[in-house]
N, CA, C and O atoms as a GROMACS GRO file, in nm:
protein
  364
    1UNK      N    1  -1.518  -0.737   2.967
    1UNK     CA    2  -1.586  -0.801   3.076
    1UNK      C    3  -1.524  -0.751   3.206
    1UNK      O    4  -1.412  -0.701   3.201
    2UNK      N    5  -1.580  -0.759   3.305
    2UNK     CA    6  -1.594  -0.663   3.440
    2UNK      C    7  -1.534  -0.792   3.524
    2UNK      O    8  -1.548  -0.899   3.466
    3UNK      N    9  -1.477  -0.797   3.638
    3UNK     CA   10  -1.428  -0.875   3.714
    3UNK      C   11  -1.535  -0.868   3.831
    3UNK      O   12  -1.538  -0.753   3.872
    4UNK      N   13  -1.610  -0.935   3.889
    4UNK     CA   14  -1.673  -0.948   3.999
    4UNK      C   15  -1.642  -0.919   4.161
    4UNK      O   16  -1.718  -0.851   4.230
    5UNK      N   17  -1.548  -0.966   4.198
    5UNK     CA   18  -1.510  -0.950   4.269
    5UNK      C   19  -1.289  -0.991   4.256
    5UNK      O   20  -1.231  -1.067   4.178
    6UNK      N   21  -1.232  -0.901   4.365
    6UNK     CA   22  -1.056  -0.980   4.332
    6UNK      C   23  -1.074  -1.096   4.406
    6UNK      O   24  -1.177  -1.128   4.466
    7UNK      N   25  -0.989  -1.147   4.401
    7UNK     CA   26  -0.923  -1.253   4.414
    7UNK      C   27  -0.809  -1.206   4.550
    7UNK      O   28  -0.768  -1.093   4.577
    8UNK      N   29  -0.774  -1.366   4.631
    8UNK     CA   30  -0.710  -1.327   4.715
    8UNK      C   31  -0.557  -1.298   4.663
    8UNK      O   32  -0.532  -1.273   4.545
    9UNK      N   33  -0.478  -1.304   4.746
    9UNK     CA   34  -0.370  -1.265   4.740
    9UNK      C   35  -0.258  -1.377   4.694
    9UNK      O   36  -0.161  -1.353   4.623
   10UNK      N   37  -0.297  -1.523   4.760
   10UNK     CA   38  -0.226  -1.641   4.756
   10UNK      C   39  -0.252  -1.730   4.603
   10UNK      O   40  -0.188  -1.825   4.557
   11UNK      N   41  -0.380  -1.653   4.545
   11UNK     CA   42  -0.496  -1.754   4.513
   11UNK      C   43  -0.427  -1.785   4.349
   11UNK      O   44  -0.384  -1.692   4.280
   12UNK      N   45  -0.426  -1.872   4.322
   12UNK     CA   46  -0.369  -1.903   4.151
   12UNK      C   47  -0.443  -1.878   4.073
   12UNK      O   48  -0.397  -1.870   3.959
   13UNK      N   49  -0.568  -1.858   4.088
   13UNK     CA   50  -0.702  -1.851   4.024
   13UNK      C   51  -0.708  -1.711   3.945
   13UNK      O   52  -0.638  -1.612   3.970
   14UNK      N   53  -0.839  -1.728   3.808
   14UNK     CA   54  -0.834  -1.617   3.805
   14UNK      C   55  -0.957  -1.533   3.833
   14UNK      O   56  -1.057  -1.604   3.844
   15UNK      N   57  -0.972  -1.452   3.842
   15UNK     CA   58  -1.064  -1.356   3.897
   15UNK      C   59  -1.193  -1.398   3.814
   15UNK      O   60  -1.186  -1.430   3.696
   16UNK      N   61  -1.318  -1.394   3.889
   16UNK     CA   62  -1.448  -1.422   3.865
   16UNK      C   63  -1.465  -1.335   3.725
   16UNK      O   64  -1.376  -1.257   3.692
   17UNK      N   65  -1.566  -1.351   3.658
   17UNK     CA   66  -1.564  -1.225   3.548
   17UNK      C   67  -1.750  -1.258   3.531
   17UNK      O   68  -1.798  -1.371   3.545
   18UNK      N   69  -1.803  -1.177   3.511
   18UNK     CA   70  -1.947  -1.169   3.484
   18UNK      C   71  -1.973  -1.206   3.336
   18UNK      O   72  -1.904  -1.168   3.241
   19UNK      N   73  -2.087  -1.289   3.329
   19UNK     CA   74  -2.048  -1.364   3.131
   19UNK      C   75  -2.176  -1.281   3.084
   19UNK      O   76  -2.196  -1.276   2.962
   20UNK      N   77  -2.289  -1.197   3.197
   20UNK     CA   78  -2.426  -1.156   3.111
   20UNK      C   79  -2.360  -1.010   3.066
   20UNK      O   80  -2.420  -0.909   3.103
   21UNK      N   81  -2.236  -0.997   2.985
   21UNK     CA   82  -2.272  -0.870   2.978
   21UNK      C   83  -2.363  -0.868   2.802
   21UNK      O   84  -2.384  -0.959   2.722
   22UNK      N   85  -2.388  -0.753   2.800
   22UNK     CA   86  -2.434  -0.728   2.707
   22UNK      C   87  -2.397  -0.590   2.615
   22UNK      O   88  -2.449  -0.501   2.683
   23UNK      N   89  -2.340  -0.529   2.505
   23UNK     CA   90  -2.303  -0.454   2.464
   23UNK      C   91  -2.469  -0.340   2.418
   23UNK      O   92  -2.582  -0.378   2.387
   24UNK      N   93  -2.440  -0.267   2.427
   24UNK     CA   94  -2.579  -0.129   2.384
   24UNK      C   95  -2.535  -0.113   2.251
   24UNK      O   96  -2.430  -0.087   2.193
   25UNK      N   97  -2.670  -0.142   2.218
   25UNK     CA   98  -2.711  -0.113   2.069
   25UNK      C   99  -2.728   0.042   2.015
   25UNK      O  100  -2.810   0.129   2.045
   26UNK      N  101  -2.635   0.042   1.937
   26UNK     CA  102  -2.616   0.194   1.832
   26UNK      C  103  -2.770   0.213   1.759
   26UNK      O  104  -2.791   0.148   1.656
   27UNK      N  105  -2.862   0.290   1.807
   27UNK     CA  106  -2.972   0.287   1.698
   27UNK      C  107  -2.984   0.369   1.544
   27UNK      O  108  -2.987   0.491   1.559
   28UNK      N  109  -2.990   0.323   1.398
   28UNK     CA  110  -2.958   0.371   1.322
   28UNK      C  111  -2.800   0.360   1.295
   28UNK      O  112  -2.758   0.392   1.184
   29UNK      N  113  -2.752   0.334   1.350
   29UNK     CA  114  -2.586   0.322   1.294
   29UNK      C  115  -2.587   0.193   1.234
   29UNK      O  116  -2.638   0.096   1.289
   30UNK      N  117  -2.509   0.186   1.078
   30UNK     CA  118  -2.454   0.071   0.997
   30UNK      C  119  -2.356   0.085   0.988
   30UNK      O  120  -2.303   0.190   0.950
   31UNK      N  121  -2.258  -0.093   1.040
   31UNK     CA  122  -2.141  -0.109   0.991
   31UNK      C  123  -2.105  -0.088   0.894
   31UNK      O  124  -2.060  -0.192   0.846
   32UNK      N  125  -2.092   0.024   0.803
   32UNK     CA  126  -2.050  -0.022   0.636
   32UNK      C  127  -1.904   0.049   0.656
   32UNK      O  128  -1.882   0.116   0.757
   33UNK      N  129  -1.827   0.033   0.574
   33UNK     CA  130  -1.705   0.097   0.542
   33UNK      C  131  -1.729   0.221   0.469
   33UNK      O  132  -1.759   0.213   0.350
   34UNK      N  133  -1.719   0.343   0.531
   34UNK     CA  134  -1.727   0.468   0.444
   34UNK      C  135  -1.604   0.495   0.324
   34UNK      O  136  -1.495   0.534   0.366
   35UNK      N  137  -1.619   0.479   0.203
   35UNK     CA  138  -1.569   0.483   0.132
   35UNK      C  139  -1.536   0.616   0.050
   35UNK      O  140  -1.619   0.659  -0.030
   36UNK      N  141  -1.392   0.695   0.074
   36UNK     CA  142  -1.371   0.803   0.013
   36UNK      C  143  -1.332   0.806  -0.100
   36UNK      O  144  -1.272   0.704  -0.134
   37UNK      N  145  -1.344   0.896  -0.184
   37UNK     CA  146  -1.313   0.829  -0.301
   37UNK      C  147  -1.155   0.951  -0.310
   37UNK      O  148  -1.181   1.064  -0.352
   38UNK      N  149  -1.032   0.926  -0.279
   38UNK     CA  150  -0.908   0.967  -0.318
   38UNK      C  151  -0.917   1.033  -0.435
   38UNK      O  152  -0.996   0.991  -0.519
   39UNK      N  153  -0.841   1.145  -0.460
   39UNK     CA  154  -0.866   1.206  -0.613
   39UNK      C  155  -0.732   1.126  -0.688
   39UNK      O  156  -0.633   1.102  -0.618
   40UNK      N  157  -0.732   1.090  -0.819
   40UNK     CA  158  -0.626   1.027  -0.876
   40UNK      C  159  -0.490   1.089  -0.883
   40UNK      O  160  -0.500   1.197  -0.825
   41UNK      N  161  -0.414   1.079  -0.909
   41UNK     CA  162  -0.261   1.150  -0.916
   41UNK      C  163  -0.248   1.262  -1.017
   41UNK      O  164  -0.227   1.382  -1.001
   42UNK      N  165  -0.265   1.192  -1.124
   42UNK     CA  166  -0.264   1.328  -1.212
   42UNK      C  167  -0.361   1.457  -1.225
   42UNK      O  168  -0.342   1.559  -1.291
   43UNK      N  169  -0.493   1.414  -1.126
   43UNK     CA  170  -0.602   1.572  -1.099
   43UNK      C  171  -0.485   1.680  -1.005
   43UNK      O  172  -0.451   1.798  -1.016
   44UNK      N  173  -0.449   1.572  -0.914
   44UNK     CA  174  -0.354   1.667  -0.757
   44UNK      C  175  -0.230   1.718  -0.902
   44UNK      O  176  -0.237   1.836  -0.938
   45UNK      N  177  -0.154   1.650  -0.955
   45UNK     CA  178  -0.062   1.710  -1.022
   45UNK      C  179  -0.092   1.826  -1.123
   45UNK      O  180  -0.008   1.914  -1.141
   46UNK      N  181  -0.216   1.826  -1.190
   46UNK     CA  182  -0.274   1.931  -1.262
   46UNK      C  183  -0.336   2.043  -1.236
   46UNK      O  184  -0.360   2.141  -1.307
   47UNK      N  185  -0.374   2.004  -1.069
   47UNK     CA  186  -0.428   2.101  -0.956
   47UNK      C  187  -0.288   2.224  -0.923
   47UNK      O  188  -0.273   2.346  -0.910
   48UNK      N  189  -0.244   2.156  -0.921
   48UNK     CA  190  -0.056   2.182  -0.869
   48UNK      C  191  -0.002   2.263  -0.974
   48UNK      O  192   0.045   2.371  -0.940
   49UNK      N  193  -0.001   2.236  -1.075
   49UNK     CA  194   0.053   2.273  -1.214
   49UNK      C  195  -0.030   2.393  -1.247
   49UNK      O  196   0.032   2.495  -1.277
   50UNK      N  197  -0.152   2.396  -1.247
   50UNK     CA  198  -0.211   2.499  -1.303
   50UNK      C  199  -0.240   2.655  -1.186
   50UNK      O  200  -0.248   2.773  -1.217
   51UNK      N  201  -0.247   2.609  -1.092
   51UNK     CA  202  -0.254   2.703  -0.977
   51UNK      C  203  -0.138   2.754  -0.905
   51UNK      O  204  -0.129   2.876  -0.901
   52UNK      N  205  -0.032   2.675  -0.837
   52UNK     CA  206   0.096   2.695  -0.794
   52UNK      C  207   0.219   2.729  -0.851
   52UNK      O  208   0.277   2.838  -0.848
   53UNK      N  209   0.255   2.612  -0.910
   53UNK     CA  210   0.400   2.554  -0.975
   53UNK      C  211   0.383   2.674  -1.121
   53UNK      O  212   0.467   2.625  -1.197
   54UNK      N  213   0.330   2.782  -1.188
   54UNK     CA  214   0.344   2.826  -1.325
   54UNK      C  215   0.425   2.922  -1.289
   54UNK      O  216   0.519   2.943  -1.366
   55UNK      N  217   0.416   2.994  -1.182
   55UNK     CA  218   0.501   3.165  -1.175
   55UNK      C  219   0.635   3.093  -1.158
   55UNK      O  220   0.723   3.122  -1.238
   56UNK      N  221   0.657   3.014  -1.076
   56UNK     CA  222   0.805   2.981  -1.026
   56UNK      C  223   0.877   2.843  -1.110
   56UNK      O  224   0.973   2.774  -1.078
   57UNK      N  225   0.771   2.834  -1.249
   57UNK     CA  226   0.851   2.700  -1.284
   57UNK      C  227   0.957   2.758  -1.398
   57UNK      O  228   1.048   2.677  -1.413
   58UNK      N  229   0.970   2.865  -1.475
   58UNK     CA  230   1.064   2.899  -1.535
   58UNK      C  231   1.223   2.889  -1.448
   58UNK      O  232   1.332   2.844  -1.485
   59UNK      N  233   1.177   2.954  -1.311
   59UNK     CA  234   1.331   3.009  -1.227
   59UNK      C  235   1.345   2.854  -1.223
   59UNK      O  236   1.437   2.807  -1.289
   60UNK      N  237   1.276   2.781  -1.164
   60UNK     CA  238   1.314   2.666  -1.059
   60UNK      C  239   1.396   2.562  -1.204
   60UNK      O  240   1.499   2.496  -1.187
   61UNK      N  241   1.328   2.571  -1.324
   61UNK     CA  242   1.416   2.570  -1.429
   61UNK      C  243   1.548   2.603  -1.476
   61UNK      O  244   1.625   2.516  -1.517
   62UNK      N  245   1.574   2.716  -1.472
   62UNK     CA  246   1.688   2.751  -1.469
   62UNK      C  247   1.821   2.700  -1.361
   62UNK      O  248   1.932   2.661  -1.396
   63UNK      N  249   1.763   2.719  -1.204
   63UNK     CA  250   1.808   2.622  -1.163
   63UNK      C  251   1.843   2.516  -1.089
   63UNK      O  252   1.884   2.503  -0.974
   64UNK      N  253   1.815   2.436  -1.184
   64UNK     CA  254   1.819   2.288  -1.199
   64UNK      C  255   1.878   2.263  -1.322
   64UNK      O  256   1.939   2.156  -1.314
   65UNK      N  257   1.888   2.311  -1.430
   65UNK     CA  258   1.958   2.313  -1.543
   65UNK      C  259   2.109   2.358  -1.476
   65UNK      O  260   2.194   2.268  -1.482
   66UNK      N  261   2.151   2.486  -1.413
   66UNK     CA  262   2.266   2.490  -1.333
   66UNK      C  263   2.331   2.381  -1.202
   66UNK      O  264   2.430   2.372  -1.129
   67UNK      N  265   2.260   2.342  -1.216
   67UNK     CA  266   2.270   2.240  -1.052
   67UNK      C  267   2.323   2.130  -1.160
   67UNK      O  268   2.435   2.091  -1.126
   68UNK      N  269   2.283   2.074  -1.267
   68UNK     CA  270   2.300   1.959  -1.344
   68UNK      C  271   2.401   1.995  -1.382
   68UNK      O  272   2.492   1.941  -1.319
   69UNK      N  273   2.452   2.094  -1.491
   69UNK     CA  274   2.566   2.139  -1.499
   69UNK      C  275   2.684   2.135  -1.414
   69UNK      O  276   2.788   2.086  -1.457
   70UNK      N  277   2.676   2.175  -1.312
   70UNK     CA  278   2.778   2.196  -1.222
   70UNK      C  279   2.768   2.068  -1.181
   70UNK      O  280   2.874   2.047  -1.121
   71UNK      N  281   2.714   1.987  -1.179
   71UNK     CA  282   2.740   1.825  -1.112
   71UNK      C  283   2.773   1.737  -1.252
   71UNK      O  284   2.801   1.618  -1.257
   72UNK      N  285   2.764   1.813  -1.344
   72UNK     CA  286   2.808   1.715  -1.473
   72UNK      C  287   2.967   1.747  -1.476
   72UNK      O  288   3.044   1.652  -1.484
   73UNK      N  289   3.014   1.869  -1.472
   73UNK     CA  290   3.180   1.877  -1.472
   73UNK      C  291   3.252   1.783  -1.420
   73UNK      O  292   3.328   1.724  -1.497
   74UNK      N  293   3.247   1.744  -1.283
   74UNK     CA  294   3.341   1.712  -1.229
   74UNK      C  295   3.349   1.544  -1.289
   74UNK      O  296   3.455   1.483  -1.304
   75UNK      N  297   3.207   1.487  -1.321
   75UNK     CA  298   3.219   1.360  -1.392
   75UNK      C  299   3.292   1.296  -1.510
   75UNK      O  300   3.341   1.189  -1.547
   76UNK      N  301   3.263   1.480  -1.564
   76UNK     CA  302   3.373   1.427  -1.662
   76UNK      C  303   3.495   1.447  -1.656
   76UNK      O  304   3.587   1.385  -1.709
   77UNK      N  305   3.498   1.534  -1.591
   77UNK     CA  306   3.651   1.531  -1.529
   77UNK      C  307   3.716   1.405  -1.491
   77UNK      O  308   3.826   1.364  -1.528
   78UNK      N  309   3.633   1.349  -1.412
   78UNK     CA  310   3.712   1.222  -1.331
   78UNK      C  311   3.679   1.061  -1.476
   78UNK      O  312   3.733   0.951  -1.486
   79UNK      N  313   3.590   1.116  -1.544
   79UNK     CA  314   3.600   1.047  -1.683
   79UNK      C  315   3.714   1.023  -1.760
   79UNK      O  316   3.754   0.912  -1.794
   80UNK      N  317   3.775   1.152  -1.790
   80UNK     CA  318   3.902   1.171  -1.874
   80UNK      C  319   4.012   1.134  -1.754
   80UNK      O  320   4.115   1.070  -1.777
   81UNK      N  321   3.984   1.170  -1.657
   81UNK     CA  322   4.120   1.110  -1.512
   81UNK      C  323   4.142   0.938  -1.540
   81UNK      O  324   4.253   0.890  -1.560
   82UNK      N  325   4.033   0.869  -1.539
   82UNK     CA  326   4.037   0.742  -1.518
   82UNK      C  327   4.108   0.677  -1.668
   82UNK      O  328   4.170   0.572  -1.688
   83UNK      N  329   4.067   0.790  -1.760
   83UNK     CA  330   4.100   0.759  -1.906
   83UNK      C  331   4.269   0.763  -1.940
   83UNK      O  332   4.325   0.694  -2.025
   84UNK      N  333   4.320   0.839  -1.870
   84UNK     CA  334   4.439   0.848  -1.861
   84UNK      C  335   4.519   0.758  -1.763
   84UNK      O  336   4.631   0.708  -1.780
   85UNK      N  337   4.453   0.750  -1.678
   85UNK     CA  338   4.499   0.646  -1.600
   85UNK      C  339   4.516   0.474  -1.648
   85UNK      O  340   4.616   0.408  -1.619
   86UNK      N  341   4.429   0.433  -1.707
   86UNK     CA  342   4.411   0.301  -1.760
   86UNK      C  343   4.544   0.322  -1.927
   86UNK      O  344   4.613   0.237  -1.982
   87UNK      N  345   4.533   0.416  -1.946
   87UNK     CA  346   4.656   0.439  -2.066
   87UNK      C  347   4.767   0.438  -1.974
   87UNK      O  348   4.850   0.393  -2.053
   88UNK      N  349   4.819   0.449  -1.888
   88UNK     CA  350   4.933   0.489  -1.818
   88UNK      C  351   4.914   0.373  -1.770
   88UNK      O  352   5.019   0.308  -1.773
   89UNK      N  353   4.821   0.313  -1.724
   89UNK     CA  354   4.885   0.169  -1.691
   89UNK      C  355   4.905   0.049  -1.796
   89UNK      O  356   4.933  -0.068  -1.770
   90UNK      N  357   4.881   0.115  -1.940
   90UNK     CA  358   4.835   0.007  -2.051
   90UNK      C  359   4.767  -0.123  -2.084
   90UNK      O  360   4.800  -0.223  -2.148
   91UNK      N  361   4.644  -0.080  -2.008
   91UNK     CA  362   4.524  -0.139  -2.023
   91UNK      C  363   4.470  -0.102  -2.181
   91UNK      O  364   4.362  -0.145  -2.221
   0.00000   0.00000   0.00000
């Protein structure tokens, strides 16, 4: 809504506002909710799998099998540390 005219300067009031407005009609346009239909998870993952991810999934295999490895050592390392430790304190 449009204000009519301001208001003075002192004035507590609030500004006139015009009540005929009227909004313009969309001709042919319906409110409906356009509804997309999302593709499910496993099409995008099989999309993925069969087109992209095949040349590079052997390497990216390999490593990650090394990455696991090398982050499994030190666990057990500090496995057998703690193991010795709780004997040395005779727990």
């Amino acid at each position: 809504m449009k204000p009519i005219s301001p208001t003075t300067r002192n004035s507590r009031s609030l500004p006139l506002v015009e009540f005929n407005y009227q909004p313009m009609s969309l001709r042919g346009y319906q409110a409906r909710c356009g509804k997309s239909i999302a593709p499910a998870f496993y099409n995008i993952s099989r999309d993925y799998f069969q087109g992209e991810a095949r040349r590079d999934f052997i390497a990216e295999l390999c490593l990650f099998g090394a990455i696991i490895v090398t982050a499994a050592a030190p666990l057990f390392s500090t496995a057998s540390a703690l193991t010795e430790f709780c004997r040395a304190l005779g727990f």
